[in-house]
C-alpha positions as CSV (number, residue, x, y, z in Angstrom):
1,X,0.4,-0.5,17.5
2,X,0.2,-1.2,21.5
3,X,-1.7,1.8,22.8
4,X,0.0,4.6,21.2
5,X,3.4,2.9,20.4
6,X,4.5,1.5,17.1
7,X,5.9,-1.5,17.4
8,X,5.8,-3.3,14.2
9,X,4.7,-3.0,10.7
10,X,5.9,-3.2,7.6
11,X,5.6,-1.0,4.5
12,X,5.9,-1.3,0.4
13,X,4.1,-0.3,-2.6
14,X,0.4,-1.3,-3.9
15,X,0.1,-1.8,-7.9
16,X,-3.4,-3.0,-8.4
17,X,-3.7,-6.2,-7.2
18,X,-0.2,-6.9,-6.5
19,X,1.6,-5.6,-2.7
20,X,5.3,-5.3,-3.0
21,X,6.6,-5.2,0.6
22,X,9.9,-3.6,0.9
23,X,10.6,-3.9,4.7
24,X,9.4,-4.9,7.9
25,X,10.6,-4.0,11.5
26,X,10.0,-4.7,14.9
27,X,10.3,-3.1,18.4
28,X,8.7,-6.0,19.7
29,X,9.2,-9.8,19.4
30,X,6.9,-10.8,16.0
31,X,5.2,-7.6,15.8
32,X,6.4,-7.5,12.2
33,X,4.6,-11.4,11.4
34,X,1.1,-9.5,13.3
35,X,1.6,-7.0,10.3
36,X,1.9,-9.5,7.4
37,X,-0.8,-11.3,8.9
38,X,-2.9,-8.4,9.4
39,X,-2.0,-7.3,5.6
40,X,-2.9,-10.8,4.5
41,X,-6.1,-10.4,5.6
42,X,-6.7,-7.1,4.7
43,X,-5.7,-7.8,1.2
44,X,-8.2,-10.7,0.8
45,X,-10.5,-8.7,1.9
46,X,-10.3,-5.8,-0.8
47,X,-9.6,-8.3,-3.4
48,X,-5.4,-8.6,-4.0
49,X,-4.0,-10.9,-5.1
50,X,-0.5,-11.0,-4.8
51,X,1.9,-10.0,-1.5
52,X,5.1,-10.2,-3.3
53,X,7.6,-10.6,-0.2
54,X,10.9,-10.5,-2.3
55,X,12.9,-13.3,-0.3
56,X,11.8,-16.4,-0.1
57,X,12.2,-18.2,3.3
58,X,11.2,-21.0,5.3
59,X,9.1,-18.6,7.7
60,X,6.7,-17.4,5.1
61,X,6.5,-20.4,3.5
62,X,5.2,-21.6,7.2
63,X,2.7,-18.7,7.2
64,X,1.3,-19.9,3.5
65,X,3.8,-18.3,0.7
66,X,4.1,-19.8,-2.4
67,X,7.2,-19.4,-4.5
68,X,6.4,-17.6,-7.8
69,X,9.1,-18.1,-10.5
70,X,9.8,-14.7,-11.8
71,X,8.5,-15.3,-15.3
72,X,5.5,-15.8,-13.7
73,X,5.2,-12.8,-11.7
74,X,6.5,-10.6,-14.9
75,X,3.4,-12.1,-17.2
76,X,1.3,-11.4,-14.1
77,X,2.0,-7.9,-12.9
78,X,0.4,-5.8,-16.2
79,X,-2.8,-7.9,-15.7
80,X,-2.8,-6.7,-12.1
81,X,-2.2,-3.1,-12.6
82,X,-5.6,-2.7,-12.9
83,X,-7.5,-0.8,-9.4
84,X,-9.1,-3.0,-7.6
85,X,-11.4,-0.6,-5.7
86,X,-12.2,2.8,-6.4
87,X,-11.2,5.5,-3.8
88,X,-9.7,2.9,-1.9
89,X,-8.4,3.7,1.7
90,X,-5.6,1.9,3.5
91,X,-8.4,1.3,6.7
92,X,-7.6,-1.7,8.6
93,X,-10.3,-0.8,11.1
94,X,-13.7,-2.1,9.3
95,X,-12.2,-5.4,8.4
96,X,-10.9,-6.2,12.0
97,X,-13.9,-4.4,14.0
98,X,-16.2,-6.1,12.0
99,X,-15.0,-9.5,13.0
100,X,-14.4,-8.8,16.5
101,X,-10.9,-9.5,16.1
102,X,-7.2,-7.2,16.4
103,X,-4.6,-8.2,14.6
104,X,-2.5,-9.0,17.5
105,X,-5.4,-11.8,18.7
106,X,-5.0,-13.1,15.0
107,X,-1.2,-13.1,15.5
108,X,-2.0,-15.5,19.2
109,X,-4.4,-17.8,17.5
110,X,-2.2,-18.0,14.1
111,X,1.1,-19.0,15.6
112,X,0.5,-22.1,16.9
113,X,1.1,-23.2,13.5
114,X,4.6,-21.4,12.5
């Protein structure tokens, strides 16, 4: 969000501890890499494991992906289907307030390295 425009995100479907992202977009130059980043660190914080990005791709292995061979993933996913927190809200806001930090100042300090 910039003020009360949308300009990047992404969206998918949570199993446990496994995110399958579906798409991103973008109104704005790497407004969709702030959202992966912000998800990234959202979903360490509430204990997932897994961001399974479909496609892999020199950019996300820049931004830490690791390629999981699909046998791998298909022996993983029942073990994560599990909840990993009970009435759990998608809430960005606690995990970024609390460290003083947006997602688009994470995006600024992070992309020095992609």
């Amino acid at each position: 969000w910039e003020g009360d425009q949308l300009i990047g995100g992404l969206y998918g479907v949570q199993m446990g501890s496994v995110f399958c992202g579906e798409s991103m977009f973008h109104n704005v130059s790497d407004a969709s890499k702030v959202a992966l980043l912000a998800l990234s660190v959202y979903a360490n914080a509430i204990g997932m494991k897994v961001i399974d990005c479909q496609i892999p791709s020199d950019h996300l292995k820049r931004m830490g992906a690791k390629k999981l061979h699909r046998n791998a993933f298909l022996d993983y996913l029942p073990k994560s289907l599990n909840p990993i927190k009970a009435n759990m809200r998608w809430d960005f806001q606690p995990i970024f307030s609390t460290n003083s930090i947006t997602p688009l100042k994470l995006w600024n300090e992070f992309k020095q390295f992609v």
